[in-house]
N, C-alpha and C positions, 0 to 999 in steps of 0.2 A: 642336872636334869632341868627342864624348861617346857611350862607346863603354861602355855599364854593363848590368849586371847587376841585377836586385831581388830579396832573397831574403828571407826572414821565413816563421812558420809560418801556419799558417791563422788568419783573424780579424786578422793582425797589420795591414793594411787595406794590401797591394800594390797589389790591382787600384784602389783609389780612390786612393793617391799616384802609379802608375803615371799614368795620366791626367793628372794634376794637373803630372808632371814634364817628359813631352813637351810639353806644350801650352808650359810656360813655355820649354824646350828646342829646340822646333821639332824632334824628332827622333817615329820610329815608337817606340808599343808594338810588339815582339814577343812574344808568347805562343804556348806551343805550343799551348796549345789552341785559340786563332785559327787556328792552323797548320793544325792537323789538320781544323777543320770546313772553311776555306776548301777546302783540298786536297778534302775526302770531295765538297761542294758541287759542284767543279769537274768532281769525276770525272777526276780526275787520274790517272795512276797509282799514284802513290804516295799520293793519296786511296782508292784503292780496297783497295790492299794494306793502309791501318791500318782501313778500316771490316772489315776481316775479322779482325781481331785485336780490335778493340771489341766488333765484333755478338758474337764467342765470347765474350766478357766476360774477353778475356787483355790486359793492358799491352799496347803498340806498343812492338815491340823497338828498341832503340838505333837500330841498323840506318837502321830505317824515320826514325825523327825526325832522325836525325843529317842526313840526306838532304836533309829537309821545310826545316831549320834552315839548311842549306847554300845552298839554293836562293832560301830567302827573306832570309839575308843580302846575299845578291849582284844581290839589285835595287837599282834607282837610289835611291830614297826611303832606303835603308839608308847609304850612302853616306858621309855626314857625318853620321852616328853612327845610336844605335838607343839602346833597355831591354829588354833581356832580359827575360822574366817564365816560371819554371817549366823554364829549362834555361841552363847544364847540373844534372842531378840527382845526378849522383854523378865518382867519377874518372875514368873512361874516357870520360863527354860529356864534363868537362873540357879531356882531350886531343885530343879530335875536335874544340870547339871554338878550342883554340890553333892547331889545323892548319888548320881554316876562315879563321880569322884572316890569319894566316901567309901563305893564299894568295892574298889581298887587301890582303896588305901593311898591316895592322893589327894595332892589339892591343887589351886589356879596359883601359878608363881608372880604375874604378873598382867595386864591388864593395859594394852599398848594402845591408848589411842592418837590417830593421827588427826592433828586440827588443820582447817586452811581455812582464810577469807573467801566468805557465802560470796563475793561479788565474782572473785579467780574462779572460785568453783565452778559456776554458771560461765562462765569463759571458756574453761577446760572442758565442759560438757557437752557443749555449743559445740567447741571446735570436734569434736571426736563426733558427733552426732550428725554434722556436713561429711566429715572425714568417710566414714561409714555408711553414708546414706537415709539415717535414722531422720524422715521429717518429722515425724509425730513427734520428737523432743525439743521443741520449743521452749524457749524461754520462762513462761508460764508452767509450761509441764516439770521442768526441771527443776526449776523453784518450788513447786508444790514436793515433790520428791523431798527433798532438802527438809521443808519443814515438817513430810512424814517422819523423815529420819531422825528428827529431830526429838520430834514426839516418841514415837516409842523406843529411842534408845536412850533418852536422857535416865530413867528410870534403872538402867541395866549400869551404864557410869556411874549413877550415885551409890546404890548397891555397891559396888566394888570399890568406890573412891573411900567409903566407911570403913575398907581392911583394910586401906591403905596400901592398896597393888595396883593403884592405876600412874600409867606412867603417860604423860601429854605431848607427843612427839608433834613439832611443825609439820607439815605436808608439802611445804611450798617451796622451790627451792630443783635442784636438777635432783634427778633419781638418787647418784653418789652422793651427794649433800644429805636429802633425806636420809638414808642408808646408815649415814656415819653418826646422823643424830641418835637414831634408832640404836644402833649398837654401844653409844655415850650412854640411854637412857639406861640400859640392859644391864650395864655392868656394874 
């Protein structure tokens, strides 16, 4: 069973090893943002109460995800494990997430984060941000992202780096490369 996390900053390529781990895994992506569209799609409750905190262009409070997270843990498909993707984001998902756990008589097996050089990154952002049409991500903008990311997840690493479940995968490198480190790190 495999009960992980994925954390890196933007460009450090989650969502493409994410994929790449459950398939080989047999376990769910979860992502909150799969979370949240599925929830807003279904017209859920708790899809309605974050489209009202979107459409005003505010975060969705802990609250709210903490909720969305609980819920979609405790389906069958989760089970015998899961990947985390984009929570928890800071201390307090942390301990909402131990508590989730806890009430399903599990715990966090490992803690995979991907590193890359701030300089590639800004390179790989850049390039996907022409690629895509994205002007508004500018070099400046992307950098400031960077040292969000920075800021409120170094808090959620150190936490986990103290059980000793974080595992430091490169990011840089072709997809397969990554992929193969990722899977070196796991076993």
């Amino acid at each position: 069973m495999t009960r992980m996390l994925i954390i890196g900053p933007p460009g450090a390529g989650k969502g493409t090893q994410a994929v790449r781990i459950t398939e080989k895994l047999g376990i769910p992506a979860i992502s909150t943002g799969d979370i949240f569209r599925a929830n807003i799609k279904a017209e859920t409750d708790l899809g309605r109460e974050a489209k009202g905190y979107i459409d005003a262009g505010d975060l969705v409070p802990d609250s709210v995800t903490n909720r969305m997270v609980r819920a979609r843990l405790a389906e069958a498909d989760a089970a015998d494990g899961f990947l985390l993707d984009g929570y928890p984001r800071n201390a307090a998902q942390v301990a909402e997430l131990d508590s989730i756990l806890a009430e399903l008589g599990q715990d966090l097996d490992v803690v995979l984060q991907l590193t890359a050089d701030r300089d590639e990154l800004v390179q790989r952002l850049l390039g996907r941000a022409q690629k895509e049409g994205r002007t508004d991500d500018t070099e400046d903008v992307i950098r400031h992202r960077l040292d969000v990311y920075d800021k409120e997840t170094a808090v959620v690493v150190d936490l986990y780096d103290q059980r000793g479940i974080v595992r430091e995968v490169d990011g840089l490198g072709t997809v397969d490369e990554v992929t193969e480190r990722i899977m070196a790190a796991l076993s």
